[in-house]
DRENFITOR-29785 format. One record per residue (C-alpha): residue number from 1; residue in three letters; x negated, z negated, y negated. Coordinates in Angstrom, 2 decimals, decimal comma, always signed. Each point is the difference from the previous one (the first is absolute). Layout:
REM residues N
+-----+------+---------+---------+---------+
: seq : type :      xx :      zz :      yy :
+-----+------+---------+---------+---------+
: NUM :  ala :       X :       Z :       Y :
...
+-----+------+---------+---------+---------+
***
This chain:
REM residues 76
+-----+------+---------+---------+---------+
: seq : type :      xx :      zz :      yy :
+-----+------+---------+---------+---------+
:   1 :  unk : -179,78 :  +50,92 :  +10,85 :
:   2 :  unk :   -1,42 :   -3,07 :   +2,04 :
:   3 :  unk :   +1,85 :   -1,38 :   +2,99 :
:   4 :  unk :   +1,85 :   -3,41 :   -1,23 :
:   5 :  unk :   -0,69 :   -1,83 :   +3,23 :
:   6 :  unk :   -3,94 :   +0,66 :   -0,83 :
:   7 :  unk :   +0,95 :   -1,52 :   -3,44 :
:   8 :  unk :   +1,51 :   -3,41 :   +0,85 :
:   9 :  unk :   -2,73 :   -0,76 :   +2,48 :
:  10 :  unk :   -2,20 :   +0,59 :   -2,47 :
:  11 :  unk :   +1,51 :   -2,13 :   -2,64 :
:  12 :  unk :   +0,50 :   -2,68 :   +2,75 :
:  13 :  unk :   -3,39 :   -0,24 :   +0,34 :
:  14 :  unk :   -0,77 :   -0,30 :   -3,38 :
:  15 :  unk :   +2,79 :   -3,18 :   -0,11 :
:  16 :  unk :   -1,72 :   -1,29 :   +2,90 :
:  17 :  unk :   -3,27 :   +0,29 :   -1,31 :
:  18 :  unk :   +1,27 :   -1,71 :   -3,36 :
:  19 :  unk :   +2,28 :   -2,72 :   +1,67 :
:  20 :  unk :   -0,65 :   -0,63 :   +3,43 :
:  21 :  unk :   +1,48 :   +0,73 :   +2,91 :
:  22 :  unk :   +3,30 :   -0,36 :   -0,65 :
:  23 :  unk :   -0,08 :   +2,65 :   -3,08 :
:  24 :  unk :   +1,10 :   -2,70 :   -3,10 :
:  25 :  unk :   -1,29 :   -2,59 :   -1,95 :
:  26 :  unk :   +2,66 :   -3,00 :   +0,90 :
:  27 :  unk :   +2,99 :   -1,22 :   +1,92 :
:  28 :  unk :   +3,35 :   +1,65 :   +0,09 :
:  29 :  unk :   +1,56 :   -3,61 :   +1,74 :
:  30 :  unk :   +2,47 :   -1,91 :   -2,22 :
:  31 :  unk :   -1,97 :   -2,81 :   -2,24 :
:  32 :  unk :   +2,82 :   -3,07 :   +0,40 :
:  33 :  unk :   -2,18 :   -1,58 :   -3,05 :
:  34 :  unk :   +1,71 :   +2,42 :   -2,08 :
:  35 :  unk :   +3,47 :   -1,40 :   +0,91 :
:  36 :  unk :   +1,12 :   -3,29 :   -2,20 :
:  37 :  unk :   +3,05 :   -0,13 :   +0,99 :
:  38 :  unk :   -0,72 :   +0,19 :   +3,81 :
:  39 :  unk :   -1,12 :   -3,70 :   +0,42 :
:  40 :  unk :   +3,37 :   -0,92 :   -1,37 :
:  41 :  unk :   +2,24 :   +2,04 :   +2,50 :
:  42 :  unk :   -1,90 :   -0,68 :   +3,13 :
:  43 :  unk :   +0,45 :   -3,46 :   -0,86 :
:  44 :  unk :   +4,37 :   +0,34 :   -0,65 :
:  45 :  unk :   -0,86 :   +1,81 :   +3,55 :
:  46 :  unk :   -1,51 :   -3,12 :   +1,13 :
:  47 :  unk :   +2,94 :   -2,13 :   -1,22 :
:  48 :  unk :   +2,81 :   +2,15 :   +1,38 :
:  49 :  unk :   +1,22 :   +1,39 :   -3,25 :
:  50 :  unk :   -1,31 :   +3,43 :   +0,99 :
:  51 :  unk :   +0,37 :   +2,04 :   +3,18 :
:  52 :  unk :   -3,24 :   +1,42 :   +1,16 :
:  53 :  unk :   +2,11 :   +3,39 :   -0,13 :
:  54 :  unk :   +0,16 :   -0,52 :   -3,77 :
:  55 :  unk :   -3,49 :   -0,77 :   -0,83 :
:  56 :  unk :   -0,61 :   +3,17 :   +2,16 :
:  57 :  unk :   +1,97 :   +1,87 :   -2,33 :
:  58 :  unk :   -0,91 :   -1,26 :   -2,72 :
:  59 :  unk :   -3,68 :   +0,09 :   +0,09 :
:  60 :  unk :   -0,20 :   +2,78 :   +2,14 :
:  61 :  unk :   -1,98 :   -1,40 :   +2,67 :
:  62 :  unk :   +0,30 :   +0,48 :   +3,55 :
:  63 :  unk :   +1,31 :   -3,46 :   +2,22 :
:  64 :  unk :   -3,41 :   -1,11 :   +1,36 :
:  65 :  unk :   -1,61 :   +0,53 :   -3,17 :
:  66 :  unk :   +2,98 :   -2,84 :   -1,19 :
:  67 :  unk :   -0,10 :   -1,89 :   +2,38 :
:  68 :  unk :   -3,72 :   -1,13 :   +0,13 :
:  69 :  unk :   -0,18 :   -0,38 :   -3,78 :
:  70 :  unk :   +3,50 :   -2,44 :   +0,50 :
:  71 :  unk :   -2,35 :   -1,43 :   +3,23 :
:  72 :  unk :   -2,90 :   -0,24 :   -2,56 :
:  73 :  unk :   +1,66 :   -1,27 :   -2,92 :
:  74 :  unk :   +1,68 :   -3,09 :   +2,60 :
:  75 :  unk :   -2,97 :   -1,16 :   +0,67 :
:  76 :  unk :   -1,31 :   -0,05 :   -3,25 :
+-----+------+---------+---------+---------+
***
C-alpha cells in the first residue's frame, strides 16, 4: 500500500503541470453575463422598488457585490 499524502502531491503536480499554477483550467468566480434577469432587478433596486436586502436574496450575491453593479448600472 502507498502512503495517500505521497499520492495527492503527486497528482497535484501532474494538475499543475497540466494547468498552471493554480491546478485548473478556468475560473470558479460567478459570470454575471449569464444572468438576464439581473440587469432588470438592479435597476427596480435603482428605482426603489427593491430593497438591496432583496436583490441579495434573491440573486444570492453578497451587498458590495450589489451595490457596485446598482453604482455601475447608475451611471450607465
Amino acid at each position: 500500500m502507498t502512503d495517500q499524502s505521497a499520492v495527492r502531491a503527486r497528482a497535484w503536480e501532474t494538475r499543475r503541470a497540466r494547468y498552471g499554477k493554480r491546478g485548473h483550467a478556468g475560473s470558479y468566480s460567478r459570470n454575471t453575463a449569464d444572468r438576464g434577469a439581473l440587469g432588470l432587478v438592479i435597476r427596480l433596486l435603482n428605482e426603489g422598488v427593491l430593497s438591496e436586502g432583496q436583490v441579495c436574496r434573491a440573486t444570492q450575491l453578497d451587498r458590495v457585490t450589489v451595490r457596485a453593479m446598482a453604482d455601475a448600472a447608475g451611471e450607465a
